[in-house]
C-alpha beads as a LAMMPS data file, in Angstrom:
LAMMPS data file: protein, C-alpha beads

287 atoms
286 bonds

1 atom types
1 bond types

-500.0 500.0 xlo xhi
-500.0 500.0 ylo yhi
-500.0 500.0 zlo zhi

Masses

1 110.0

Atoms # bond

1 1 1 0.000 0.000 0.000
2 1 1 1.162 3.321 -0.996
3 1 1 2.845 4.953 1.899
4 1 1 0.892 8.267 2.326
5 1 1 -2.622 6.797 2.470
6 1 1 -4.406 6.107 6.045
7 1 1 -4.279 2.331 7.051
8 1 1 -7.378 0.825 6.439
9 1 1 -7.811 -1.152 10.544
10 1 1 -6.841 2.256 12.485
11 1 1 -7.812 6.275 12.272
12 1 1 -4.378 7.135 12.484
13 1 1 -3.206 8.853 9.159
14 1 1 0.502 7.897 7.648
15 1 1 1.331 10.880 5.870
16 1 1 4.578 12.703 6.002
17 1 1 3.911 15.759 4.345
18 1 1 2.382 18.804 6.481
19 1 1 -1.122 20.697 5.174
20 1 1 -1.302 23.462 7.328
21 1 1 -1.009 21.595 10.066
22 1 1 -2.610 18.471 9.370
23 1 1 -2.374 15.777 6.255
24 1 1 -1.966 16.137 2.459
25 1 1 -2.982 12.897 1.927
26 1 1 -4.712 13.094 -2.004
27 1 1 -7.823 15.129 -1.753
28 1 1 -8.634 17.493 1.076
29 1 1 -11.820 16.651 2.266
30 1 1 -14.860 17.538 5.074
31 1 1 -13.631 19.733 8.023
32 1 1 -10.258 20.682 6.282
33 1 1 -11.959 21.952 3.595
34 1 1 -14.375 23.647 5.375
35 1 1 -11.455 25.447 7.794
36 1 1 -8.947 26.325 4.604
37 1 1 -8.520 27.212 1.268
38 1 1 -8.610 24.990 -1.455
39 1 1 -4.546 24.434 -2.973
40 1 1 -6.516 23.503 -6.213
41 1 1 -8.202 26.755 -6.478
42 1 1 -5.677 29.251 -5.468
43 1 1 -5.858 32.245 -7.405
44 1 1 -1.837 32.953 -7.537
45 1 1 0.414 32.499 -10.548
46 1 1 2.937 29.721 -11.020
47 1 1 5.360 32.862 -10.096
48 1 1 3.857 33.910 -7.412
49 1 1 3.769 30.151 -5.648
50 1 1 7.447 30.030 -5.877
51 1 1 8.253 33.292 -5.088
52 1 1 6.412 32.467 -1.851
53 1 1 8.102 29.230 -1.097
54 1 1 11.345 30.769 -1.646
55 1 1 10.184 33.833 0.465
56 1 1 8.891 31.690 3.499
57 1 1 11.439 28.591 3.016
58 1 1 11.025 25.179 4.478
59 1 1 9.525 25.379 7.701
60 1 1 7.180 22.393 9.255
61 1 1 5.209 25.374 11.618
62 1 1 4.950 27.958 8.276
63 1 1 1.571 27.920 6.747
64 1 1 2.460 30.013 4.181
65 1 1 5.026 28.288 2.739
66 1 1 2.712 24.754 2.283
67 1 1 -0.008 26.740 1.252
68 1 1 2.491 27.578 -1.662
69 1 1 3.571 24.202 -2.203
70 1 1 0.321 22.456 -1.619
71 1 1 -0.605 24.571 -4.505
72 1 1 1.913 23.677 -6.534
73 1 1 1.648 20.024 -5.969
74 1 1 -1.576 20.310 -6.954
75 1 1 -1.050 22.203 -10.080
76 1 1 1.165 19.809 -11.414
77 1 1 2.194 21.039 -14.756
78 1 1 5.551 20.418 -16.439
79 1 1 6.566 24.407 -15.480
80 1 1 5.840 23.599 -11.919
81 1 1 8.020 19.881 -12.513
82 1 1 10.915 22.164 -14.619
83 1 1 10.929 24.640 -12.156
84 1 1 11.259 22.172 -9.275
85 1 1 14.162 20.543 -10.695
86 1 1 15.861 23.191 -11.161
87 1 1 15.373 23.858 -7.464
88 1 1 16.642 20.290 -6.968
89 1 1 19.713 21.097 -8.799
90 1 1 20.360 24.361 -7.186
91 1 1 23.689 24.886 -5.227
92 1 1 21.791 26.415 -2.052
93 1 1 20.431 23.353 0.159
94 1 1 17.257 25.403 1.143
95 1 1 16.507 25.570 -2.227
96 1 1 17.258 21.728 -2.860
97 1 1 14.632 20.867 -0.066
98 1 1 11.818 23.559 -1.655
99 1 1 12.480 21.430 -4.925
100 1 1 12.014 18.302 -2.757
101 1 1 9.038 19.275 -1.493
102 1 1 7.446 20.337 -4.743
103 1 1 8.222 16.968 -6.399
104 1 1 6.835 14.938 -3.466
105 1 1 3.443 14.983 -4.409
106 1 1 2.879 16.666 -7.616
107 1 1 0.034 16.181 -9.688
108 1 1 -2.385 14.785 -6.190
109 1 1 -4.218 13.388 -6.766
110 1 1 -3.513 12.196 -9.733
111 1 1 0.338 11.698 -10.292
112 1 1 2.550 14.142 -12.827
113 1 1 5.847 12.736 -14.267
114 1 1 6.470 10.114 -11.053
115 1 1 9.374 8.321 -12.858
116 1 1 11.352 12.012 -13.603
117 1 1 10.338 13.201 -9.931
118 1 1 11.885 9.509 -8.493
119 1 1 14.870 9.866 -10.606
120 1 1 15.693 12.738 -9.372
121 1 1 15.013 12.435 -5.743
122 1 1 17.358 9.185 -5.982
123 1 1 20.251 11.736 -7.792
124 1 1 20.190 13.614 -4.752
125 1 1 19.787 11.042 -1.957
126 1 1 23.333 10.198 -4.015
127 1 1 24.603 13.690 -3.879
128 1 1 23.545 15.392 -0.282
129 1 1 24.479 14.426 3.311
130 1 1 22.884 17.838 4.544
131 1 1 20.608 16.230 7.237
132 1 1 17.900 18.870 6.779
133 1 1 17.959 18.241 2.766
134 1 1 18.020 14.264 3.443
135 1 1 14.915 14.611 5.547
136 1 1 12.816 16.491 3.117
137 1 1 14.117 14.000 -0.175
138 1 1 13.140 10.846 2.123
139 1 1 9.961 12.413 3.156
140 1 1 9.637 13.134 -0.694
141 1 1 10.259 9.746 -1.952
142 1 1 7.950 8.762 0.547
143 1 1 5.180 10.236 -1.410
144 1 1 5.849 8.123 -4.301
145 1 1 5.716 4.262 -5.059
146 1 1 9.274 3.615 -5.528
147 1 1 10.365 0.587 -4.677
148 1 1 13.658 1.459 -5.766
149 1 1 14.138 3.821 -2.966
150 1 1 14.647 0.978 -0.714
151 1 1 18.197 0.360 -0.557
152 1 1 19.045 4.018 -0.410
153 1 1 16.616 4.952 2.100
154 1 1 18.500 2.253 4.168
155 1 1 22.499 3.944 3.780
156 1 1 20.842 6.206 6.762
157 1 1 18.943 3.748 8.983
158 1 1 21.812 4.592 11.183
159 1 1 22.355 8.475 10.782
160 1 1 22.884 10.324 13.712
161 1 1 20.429 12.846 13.128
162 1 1 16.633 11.632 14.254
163 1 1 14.570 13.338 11.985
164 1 1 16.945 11.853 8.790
165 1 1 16.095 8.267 10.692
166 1 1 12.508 8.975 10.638
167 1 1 12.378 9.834 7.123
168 1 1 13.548 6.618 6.792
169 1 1 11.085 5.369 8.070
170 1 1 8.744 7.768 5.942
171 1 1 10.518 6.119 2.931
172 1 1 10.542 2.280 3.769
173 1 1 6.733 1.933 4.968
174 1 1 4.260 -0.214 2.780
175 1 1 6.677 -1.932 1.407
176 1 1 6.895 -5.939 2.055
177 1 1 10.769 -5.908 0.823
178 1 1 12.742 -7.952 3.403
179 1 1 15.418 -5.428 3.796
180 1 1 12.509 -2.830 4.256
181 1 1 11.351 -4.941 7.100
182 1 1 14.191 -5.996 8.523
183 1 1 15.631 -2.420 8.369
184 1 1 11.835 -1.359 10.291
185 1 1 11.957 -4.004 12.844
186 1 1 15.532 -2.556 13.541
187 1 1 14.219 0.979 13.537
188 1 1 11.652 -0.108 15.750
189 1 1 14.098 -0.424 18.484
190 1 1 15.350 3.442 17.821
191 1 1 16.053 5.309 21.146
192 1 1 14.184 8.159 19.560
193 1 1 10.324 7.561 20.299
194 1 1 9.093 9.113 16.840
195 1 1 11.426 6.882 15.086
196 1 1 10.440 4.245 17.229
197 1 1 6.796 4.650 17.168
198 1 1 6.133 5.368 13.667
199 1 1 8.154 2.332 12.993
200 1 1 6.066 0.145 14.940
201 1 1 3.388 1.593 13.252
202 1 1 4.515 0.623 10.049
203 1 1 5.055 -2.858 10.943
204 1 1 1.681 -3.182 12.696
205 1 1 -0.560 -1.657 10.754
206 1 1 1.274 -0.827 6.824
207 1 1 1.957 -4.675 6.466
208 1 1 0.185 -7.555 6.229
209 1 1 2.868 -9.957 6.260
210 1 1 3.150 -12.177 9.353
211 1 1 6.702 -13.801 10.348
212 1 1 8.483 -14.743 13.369
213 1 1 10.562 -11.799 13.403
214 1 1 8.064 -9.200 12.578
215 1 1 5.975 -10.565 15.194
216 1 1 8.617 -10.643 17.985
217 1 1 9.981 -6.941 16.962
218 1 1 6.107 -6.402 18.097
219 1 1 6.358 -7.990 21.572
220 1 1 9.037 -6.267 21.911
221 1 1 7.228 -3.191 21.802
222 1 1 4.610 -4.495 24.285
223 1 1 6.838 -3.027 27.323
224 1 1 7.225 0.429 25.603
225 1 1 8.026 3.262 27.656
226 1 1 6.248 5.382 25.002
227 1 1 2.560 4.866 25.464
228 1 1 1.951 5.098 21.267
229 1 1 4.874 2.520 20.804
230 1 1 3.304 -0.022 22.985
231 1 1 -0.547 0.723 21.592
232 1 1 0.813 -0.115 18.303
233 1 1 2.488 -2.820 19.142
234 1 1 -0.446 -4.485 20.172
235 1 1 -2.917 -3.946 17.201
236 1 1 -0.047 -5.373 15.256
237 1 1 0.137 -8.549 17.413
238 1 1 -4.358 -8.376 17.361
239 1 1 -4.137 -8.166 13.701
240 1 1 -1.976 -11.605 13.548
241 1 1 -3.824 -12.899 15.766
242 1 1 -1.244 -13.608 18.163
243 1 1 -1.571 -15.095 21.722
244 1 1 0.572 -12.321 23.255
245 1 1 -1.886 -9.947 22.384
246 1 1 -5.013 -10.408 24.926
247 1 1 -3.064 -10.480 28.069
248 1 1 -1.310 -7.248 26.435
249 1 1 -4.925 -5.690 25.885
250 1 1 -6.015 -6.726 29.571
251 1 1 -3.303 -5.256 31.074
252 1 1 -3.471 -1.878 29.199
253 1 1 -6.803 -2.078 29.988
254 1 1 -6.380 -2.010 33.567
255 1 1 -3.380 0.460 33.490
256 1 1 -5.718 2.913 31.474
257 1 1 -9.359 2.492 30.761
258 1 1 -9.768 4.719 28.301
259 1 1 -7.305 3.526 25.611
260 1 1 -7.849 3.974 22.618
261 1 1 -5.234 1.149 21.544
262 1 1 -6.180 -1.097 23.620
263 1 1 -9.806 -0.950 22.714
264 1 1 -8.983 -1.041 18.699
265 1 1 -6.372 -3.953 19.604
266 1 1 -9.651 -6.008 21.829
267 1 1 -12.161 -4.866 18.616
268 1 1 -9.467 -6.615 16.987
269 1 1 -9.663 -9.748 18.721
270 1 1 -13.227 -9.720 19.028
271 1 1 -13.891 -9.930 15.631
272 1 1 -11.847 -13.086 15.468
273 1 1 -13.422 -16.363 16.249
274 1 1 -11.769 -18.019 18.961
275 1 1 -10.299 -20.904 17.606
276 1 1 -8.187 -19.212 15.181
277 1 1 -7.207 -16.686 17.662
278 1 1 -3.908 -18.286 18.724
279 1 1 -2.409 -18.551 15.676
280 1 1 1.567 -19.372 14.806
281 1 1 3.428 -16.810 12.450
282 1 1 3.866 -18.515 8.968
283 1 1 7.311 -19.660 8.640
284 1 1 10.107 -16.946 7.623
285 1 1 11.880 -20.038 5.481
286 1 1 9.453 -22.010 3.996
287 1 1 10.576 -25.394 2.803

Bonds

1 1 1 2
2 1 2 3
3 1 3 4
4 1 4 5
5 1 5 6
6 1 6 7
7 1 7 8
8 1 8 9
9 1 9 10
10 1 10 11
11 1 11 12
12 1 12 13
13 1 13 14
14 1 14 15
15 1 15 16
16 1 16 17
17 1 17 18
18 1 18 19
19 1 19 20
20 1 20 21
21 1 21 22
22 1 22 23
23 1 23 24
24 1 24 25
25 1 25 26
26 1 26 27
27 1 27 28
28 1 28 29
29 1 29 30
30 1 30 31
31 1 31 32
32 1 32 33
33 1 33 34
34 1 34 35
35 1 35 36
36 1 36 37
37 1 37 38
38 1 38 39
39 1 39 40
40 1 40 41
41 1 41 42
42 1 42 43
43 1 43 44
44 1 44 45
45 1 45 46
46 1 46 47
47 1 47 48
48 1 48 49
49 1 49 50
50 1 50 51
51 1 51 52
52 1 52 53
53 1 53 54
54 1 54 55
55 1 55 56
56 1 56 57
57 1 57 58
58 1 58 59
59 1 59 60
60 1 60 61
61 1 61 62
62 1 62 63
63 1 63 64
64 1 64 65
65 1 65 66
66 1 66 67
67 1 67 68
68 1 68 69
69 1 69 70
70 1 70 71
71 1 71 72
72 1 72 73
73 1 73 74
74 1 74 75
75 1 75 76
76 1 76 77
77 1 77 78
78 1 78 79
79 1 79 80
80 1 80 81
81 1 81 82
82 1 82 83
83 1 83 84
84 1 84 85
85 1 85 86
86 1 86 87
87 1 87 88
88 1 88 89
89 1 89 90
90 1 90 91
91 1 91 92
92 1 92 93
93 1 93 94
94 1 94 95
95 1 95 96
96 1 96 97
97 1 97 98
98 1 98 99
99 1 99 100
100 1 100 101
101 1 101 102
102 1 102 103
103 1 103 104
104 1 104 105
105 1 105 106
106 1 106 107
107 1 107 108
108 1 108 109
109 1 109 110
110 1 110 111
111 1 111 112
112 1 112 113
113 1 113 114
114 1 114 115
115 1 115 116
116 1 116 117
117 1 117 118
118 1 118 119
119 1 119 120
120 1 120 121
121 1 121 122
122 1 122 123
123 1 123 124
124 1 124 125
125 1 125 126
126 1 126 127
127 1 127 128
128 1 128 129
129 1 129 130
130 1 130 131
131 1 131 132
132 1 132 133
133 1 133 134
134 1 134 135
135 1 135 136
136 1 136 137
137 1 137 138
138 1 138 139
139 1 139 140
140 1 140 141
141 1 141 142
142 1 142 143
143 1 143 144
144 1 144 145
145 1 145 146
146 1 146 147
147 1 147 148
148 1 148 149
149 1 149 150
150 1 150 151
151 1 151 152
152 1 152 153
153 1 153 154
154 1 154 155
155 1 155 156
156 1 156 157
157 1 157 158
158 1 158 159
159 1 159 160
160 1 160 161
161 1 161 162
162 1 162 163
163 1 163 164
164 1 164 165
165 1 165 166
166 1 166 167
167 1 167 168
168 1 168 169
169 1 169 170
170 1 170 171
171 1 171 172
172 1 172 173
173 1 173 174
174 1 174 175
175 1 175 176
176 1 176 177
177 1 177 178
178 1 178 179
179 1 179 180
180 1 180 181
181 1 181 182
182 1 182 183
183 1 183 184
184 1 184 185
185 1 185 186
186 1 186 187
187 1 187 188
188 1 188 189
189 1 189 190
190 1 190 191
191 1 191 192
192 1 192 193
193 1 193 194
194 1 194 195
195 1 195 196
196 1 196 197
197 1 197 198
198 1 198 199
199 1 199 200
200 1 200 201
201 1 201 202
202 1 202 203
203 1 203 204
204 1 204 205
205 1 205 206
206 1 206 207
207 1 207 208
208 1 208 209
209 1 209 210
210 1 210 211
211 1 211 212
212 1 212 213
213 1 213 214
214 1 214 215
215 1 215 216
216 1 216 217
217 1 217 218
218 1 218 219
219 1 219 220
220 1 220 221
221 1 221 222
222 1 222 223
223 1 223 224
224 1 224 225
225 1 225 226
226 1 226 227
227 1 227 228
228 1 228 229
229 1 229 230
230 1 230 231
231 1 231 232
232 1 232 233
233 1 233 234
234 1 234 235
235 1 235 236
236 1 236 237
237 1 237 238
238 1 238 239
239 1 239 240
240 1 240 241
241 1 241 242
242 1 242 243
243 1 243 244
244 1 244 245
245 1 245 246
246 1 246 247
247 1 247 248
248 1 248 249
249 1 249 250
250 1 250 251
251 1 251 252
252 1 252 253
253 1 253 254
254 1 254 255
255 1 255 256
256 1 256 257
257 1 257 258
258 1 258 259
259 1 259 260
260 1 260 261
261 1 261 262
262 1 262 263
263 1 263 264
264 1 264 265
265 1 265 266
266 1 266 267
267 1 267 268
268 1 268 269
269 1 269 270
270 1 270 271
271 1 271 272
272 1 272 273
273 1 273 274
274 1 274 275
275 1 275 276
276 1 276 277
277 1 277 278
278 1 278 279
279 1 279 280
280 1 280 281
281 1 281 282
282 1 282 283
283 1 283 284
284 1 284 285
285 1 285 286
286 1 286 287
């Protein structure tokens, strides 16, 4: 599954990319739409977008500088994709990650030139150890279906920097690669808690496979410091169906009543009849 759509068993939205504050995550729909303007319908030239990008300059907090690219991504013409790569190929790094962010998505909902944006965003994963520029070209590739991404997303599962490891994350999730799963379960362990819990997340929820190892990088999980870490942990283990996860529910449930997780994870195994509930992982080497 694509790695910016919402998994289908929680409300939690994967999405890497902020919207003023919230999700670009294809169309904008219901209350964002009713709280901001439409990036399809803003009135401002191609000109104008950029100047304001470059004005405003990457900043996770700055609505005015995704209103500018939300625009553009949404434009999605071959002047928006030149004038992105040229970005790309600029020699200033803020520029590089303005170019990044306008080839992440553009063309949503629909997709404009994905194989030139990819190509590209791979050039400079090649080129760039800037950790700022590395998080916004993971984050980018992210956006996209490229498989290929993989093994360089995975040169940084180890960079010092936390927000280039959870880009990494950003870039591996959805994909049922072994090294993208064996590079999650790893990231899973992160001592950063975003890295760790979006991780987790990606394993529980973003993949349906079911081994031995994905499974016990769950359990692992279970003990969590970080409240979200553990939660996901066990939907993923509900969603396999494995016997670690009631007496993981019952105790969260005791520990907090209102859980959220814990509630999904026992909806989980609710829904599942009994005798199928304690159910082996499938065999990492069959045969």
């Amino acid at each position: 599954m694509p790695p910016w759509r919402t998994s289908p068993d929680s409300s939690r939205s994967l999405s890497f990319a902020p919207y003023h504050g919230t999700f670009l995550a294809g169309e904008p729909t219901g209350l964002l739409m009713n709280q901001l303007p439409d990036p399809r319908h803003d009135p401002r030239s191609v000109d104008e977008l950029f100047c304001a990008a470059l004005t405003e300059q990457p900043d996770d907090e700055d609505d005015a500088y995704w209103d500018a690219i939300s625009a553009l991504n949404f434009r999605g013409t071959r002047e928006v994709f030149e004038r992105g790569a040229a970005l790309c190929r600029s020699h200033c790094a803020i520029e590089r990650r303005i170019g990044a962010d306008v080839l992440a998505q553009l063309g949503v909902p629909e997709r404009t030139l994905p194989a030139e944006c990819i190509a590209l965003l791979l050039s400079m994963l090649r080129a760039d150890e800037e950790p700022a520029l590395l998080h916004s070209v993971l984050i980018a590739l992210s956006h996209h279906e490229a498989p290929q991404s993989i093994h360089p997303a995975v040169r940084f599962l180890r960079h010092a920097d936390e927000d280039v490891r959870y880009a990494v994350v950003a870039a591996l999730t959805g994909y049922d690669h072994p090294l993208a799963v064996e590079s999650l379960i790893e990231l899973s362990t992160d001592k950063a808690d975003q890295v760790r819990d979006w991780a987790t997340f990606a394993l529980a929820q973003q993949l349906d496979s079911d081994t031995p190892e994905i499974r016990a990088g769950l359990a692992a999980r279970l003990d969590d410091p970080y409240e979200d870490c553990c939660g996901e942990a066990m939907i993923g283990l509900a969603r396999r169906r494995d016997p670690r996860a009631p007496a993981a529910v019952e105790r969260e449930l005791r520990l907090n009543p209102h859980s959220d997780f814990a509630a999904e994870a026992a909806e989980l195994i609710a829904g599942t009849a009994a005798a199928s509930l304690y159910c082996p992982p499938a065999s990492s080497n069959p045969g």
